[in-house]
C-alpha positions as CSV (number, residue, x, y, z in Angstrom):
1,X,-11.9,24.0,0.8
2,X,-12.1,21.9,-2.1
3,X,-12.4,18.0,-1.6
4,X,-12.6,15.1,-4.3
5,X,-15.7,13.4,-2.8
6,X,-17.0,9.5,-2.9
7,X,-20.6,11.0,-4.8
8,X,-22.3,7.3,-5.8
9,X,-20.9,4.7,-6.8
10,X,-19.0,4.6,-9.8
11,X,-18.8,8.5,-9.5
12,X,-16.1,10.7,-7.6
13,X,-16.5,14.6,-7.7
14,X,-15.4,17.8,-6.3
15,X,-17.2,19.4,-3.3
16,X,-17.0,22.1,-1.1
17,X,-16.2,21.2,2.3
18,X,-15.0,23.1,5.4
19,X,-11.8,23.1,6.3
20,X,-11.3,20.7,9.0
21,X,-9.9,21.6,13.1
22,X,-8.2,19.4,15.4
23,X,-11.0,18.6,17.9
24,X,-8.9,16.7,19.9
25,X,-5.6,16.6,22.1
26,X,-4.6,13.5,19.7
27,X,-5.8,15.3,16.4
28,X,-3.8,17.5,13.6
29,X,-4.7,19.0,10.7
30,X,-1.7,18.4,7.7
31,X,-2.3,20.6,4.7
32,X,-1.5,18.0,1.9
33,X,1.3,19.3,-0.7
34,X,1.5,15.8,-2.5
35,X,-0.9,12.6,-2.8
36,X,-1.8,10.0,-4.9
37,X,-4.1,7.5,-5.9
38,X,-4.4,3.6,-4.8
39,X,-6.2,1.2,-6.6
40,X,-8.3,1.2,-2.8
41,X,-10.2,4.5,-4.3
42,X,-11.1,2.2,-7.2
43,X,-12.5,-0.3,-5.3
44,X,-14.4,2.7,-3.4
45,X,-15.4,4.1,-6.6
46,X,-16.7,0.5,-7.8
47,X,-18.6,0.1,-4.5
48,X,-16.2,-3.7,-3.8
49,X,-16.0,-1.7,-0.2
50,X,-19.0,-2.0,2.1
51,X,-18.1,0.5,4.4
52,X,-17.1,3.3,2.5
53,X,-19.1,5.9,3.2
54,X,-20.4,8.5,0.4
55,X,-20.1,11.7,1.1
56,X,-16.2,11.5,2.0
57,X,-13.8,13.2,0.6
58,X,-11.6,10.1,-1.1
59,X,-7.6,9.3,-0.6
60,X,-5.1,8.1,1.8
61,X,-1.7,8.3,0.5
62,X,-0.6,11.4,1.0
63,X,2.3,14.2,2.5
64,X,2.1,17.5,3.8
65,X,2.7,20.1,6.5
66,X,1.3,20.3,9.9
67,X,-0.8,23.7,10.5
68,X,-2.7,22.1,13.7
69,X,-1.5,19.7,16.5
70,X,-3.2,19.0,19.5
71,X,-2.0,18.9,22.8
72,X,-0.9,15.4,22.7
73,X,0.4,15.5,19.1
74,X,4.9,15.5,19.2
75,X,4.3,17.8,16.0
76,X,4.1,21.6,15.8
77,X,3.1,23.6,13.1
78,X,5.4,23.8,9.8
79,X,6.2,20.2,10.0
80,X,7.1,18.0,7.6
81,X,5.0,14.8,7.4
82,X,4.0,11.3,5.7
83,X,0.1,10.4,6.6
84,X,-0.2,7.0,7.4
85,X,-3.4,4.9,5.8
86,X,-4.6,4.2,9.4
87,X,-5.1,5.5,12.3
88,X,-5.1,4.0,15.3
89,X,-5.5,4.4,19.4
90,X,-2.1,2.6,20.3
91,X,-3.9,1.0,23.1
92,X,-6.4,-1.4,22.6
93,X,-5.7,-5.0,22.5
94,X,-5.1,-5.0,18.8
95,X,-2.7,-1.9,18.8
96,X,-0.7,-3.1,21.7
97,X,0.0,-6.6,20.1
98,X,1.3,-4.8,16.6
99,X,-2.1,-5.4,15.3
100,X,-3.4,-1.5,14.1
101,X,-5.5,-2.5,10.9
102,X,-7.4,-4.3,13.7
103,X,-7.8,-1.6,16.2
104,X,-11.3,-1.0,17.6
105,X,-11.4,2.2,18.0
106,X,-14.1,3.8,15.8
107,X,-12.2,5.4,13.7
108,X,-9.5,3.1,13.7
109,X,-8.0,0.8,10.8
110,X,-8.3,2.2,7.5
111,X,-10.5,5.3,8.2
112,X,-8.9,8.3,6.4
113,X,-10.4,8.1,2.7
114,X,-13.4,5.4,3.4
115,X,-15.2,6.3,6.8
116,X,-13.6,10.1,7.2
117,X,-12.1,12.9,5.0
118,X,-9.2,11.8,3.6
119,X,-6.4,13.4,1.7
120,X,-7.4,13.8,-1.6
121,X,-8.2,17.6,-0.2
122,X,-6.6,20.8,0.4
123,X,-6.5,19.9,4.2
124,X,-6.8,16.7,6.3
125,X,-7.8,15.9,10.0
126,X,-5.9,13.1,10.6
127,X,-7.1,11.5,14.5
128,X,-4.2,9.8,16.7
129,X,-1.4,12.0,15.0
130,X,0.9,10.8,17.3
131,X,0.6,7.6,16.1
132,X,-0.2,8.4,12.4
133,X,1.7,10.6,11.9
134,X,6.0,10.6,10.2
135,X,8.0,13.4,10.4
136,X,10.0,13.4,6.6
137,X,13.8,14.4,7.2
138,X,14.8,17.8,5.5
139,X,16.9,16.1,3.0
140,X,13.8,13.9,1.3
141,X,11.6,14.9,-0.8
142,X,7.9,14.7,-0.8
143,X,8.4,12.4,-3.8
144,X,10.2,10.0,-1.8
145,X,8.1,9.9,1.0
146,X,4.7,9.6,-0.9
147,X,4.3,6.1,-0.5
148,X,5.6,5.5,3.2
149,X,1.9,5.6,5.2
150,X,0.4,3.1,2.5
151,X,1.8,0.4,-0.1
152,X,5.1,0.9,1.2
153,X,3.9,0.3,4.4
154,X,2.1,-3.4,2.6
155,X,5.8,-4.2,1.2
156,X,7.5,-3.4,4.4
157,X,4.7,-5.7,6.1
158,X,3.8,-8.2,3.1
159,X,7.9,-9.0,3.5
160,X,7.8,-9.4,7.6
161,X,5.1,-11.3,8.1
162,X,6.0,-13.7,4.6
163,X,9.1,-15.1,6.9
164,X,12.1,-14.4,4.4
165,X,15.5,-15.9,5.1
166,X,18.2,-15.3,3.9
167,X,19.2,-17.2,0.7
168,X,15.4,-17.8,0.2
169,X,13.7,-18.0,-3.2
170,X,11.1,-15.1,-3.0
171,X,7.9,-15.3,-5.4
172,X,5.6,-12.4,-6.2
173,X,3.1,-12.0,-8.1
174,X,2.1,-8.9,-9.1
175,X,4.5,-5.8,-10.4
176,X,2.2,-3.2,-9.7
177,X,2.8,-0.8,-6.6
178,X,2.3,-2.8,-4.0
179,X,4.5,-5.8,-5.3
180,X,6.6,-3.2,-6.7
181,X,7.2,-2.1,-2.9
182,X,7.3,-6.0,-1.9
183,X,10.1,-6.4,-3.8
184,X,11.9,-3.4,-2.8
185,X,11.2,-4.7,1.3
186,X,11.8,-8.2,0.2
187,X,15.3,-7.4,-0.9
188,X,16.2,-6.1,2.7
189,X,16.3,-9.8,4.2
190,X,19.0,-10.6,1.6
191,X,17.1,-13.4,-0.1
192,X,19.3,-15.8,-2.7
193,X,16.4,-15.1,-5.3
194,X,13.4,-13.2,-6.0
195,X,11.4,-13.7,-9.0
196,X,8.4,-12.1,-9.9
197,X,5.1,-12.7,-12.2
198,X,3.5,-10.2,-14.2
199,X,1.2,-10.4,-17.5
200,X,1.7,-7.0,-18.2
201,X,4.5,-6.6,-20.5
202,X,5.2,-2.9,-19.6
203,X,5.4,-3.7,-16.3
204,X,7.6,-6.5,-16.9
205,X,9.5,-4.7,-18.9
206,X,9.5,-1.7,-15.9
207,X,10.9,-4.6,-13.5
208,X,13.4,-5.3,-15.8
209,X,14.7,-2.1,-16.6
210,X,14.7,-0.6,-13.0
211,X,15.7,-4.0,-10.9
212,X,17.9,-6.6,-13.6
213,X,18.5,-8.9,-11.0
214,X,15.4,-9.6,-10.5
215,X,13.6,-12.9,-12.5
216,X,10.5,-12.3,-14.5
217,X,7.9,-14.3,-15.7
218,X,4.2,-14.4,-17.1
219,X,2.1,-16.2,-15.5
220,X,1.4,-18.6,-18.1
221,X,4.7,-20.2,-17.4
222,X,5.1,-19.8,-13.8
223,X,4.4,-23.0,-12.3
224,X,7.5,-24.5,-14.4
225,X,9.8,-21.5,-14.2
226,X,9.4,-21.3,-10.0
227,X,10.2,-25.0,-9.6
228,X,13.4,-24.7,-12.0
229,X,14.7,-21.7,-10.4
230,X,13.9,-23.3,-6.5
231,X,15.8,-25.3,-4.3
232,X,13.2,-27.2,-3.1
233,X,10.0,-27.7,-5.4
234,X,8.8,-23.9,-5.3
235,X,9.6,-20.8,-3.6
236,X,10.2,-19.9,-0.2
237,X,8.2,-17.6,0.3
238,X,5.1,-16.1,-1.5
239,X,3.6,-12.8,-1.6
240,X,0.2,-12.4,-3.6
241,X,0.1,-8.6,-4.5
242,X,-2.3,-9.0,-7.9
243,X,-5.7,-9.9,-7.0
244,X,-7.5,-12.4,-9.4
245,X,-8.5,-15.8,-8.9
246,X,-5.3,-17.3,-11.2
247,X,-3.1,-15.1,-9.3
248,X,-4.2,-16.7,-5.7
249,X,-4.2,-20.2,-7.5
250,X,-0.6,-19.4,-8.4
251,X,0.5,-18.5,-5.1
252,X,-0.3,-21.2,-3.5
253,X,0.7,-23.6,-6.6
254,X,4.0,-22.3,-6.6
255,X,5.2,-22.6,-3.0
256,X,7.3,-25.7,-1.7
257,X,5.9,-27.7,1.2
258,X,5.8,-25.8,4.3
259,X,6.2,-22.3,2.5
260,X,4.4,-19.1,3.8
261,X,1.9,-17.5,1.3
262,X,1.4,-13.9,2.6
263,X,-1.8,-12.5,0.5
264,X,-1.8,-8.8,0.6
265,X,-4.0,-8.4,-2.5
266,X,-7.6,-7.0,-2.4
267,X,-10.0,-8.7,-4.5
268,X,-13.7,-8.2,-5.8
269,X,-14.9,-11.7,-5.3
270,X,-14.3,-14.8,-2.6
271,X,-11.5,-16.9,-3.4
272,X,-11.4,-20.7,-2.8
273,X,-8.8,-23.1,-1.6
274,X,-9.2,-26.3,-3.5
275,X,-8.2,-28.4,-0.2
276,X,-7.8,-31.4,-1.7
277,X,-5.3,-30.6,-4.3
278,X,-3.4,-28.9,-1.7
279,X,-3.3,-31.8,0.7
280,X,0.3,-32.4,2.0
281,X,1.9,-28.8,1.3
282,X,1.3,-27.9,4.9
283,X,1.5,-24.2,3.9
284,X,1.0,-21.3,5.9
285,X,-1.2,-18.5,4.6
286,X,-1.2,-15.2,6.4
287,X,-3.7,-12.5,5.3
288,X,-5.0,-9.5,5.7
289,X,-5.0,-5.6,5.6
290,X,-1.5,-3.8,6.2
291,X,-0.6,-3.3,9.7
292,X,1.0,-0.2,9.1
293,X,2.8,1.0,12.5
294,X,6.8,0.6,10.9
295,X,6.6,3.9,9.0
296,X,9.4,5.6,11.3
297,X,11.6,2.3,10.2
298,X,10.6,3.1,6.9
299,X,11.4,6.5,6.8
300,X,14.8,5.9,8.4
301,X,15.2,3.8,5.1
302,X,13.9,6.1,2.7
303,X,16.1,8.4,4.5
304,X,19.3,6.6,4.1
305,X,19.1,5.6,0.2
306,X,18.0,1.9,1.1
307,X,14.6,2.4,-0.4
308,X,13.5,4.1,-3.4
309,X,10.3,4.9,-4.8
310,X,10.3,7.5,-6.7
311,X,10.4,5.6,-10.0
312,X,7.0,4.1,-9.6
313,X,5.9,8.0,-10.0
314,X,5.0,7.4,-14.1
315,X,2.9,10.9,-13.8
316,X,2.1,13.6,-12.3
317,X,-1.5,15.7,-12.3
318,X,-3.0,19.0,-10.5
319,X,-5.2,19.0,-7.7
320,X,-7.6,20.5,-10.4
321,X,-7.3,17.1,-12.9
322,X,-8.1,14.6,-10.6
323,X,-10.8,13.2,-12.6
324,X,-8.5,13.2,-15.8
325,X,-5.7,11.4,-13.8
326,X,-8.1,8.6,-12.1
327,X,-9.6,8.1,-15.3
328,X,-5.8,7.1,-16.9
329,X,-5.1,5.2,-13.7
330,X,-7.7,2.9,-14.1
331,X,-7.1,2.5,-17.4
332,X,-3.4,1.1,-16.9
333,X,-2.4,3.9,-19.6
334,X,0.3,4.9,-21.4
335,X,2.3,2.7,-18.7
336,X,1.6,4.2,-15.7
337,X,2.3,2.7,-12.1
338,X,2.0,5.8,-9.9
339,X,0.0,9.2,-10.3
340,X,1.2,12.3,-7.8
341,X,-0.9,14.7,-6.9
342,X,0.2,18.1,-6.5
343,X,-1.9,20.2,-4.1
């Protein structure tokens, strides 16, 4: 089969591969129909992740349809299915405790795509099906679904664990995917305000045009804009989707004493917390790699029109132009948010 491979660093290829078999009572095998790309390939491709291995065919976003289930796998063939980013035993102390980025299983966390095959294939061997695995009502699409297993997953998790109330001031910076999905997850918990800071103006102007009631700002004039539009000297809550050093200095510069910071981003170099100047906020920062183990609450969601991501697909490429579409999607191109994949 043919696989878009992690070759060196800075280069991604197609290979030949064989077509993977479940080798397990826990494994499947999905044939992928849609996927797409994540700025995490990027960061593969860049070599900012250690443990990538080369050799590997790239991806983890992706849909498809079951043609192998093992024993212990509630899915049979001809099913209809969202891949989640990781995959994880379910019992280990991590996994029990909500905890599955952290499982310590070997290949558990975020193994499909860095450490193992991922999706970016014809065919993917996805290990703990049962748990990695959503089964996409008949009425969605695989449009709709894309996104469920990864930054969806972030949003729906970068909201929890940020502690939204409702009539909260929300801040997030970042209106790429991820923040994109933040604020679609963030608007669940009925919050009195969300605003959101962008430098991009298309995406601005993409957050403006697809959510109005939704604040935006540059981040140039953040600092004043959040403490005019707060309650209480800042916002609420904070989620850091962007991933630069001004970006983490705004997040934690724009929350009011005893706010929670939830940092979701994934950055190329250490950040700092200048202590001193932060002396008195009390703040709470929570961190960290999606736990992604909601994606049936998700789906139930997506399912009944509560969440809708289909406008962050900007474009769409063939299986065969996978080299044409990464290279636009690291570019930031022609406006685009969201590349699918069709298999």
């Amino acid at each position: 089969m043919k696989a878009y491979t992690y070759l060196d660093r800075g280069k991604f290829g197609f290979t030949e591969k064989e077509r993977p078999h479940a080798a397990d009572a826990r494994d499947a095998v999905v044939r992928v129909t849609l996927a797409s790309i994540c700025t995490s390939d990027l960061h593969i491709m860049h070599g900012s992740v250690p443990r990538a291995v080369k050799g590997i065919a790239v991806g983890h976003e992706m849909v498809g349809v079951v043609e192998e289930a093992g024993s212990a796998v509630p899915f049979r063939r001809g099913d209809r299915v969202a891949v989640n980013v990781e995959t994880y035993c379910g019992k280990c102390f991590f996994c029990r405790r909500g905890f599955v980025n952290n499982c310590t299983d070997p290949n558990g966390g975020w193994a499909l795509g860095c450490r193992i095959d991922g999706g970016q294939a014809e065919y993917v061997r996805v290990p703990y099906a049962d748990t990695g695995l959503t089964k996409i009502p008949d009425h969605v699409s695989d449009e709709a679904a894309l996104f469920t297993g990864d930054i969806l997953a972030t949003g729906y998790w970068a909201a929890d664990i940020a502690g939204i109330g409702q009539g909260d001031t929300v801040f997030i910076i970042g209106a790429g995917p991820t923040g994109i999905c933040a604020l679609l997850c963030a608007r669940l918990k009925a919050p009195g305000r969300v605003i959101v800071c962008e430098k991009d103006p298309a995406r601005r102007r993409f957050v403006t045009e697809h959510y109005p009631d939704v604040l935006i700002v540059p981040p140039e004039e953040a600092e004043p804009f959040v403490r005019a539009h707060s309650a209480h000297g800042g916002a609420d809550a904070v989620i850091e989707a962007a991933g630069t050093a001004e970006s983490f200095r705004l997040a934690w510069a724009c929350a009011r004493p005893n706010a929670v910071v939830a940092v979701v981003a994934l950055y190329d170099e250490p950040q700092i917390l200048p202590l001193p100047e932060m002396y008195g906020k009390n703040l709470i920062f929570k961190t960290g790699g999606v736990d992604g183990c909601r994606c049936g609450e998700i789906m139930e969601l997506i399912a009944a029109g509560k969440i809708d991501t289909t406008p962050l697909i900007t474009h769409t490429f063939a299986f065969s132009e996978l080299d044409r579409a990464y290279a636009l999607f690291g570019s930031k191109a022609e406006g685009v948010m969201k590349i699918a994949i069709r298999m």
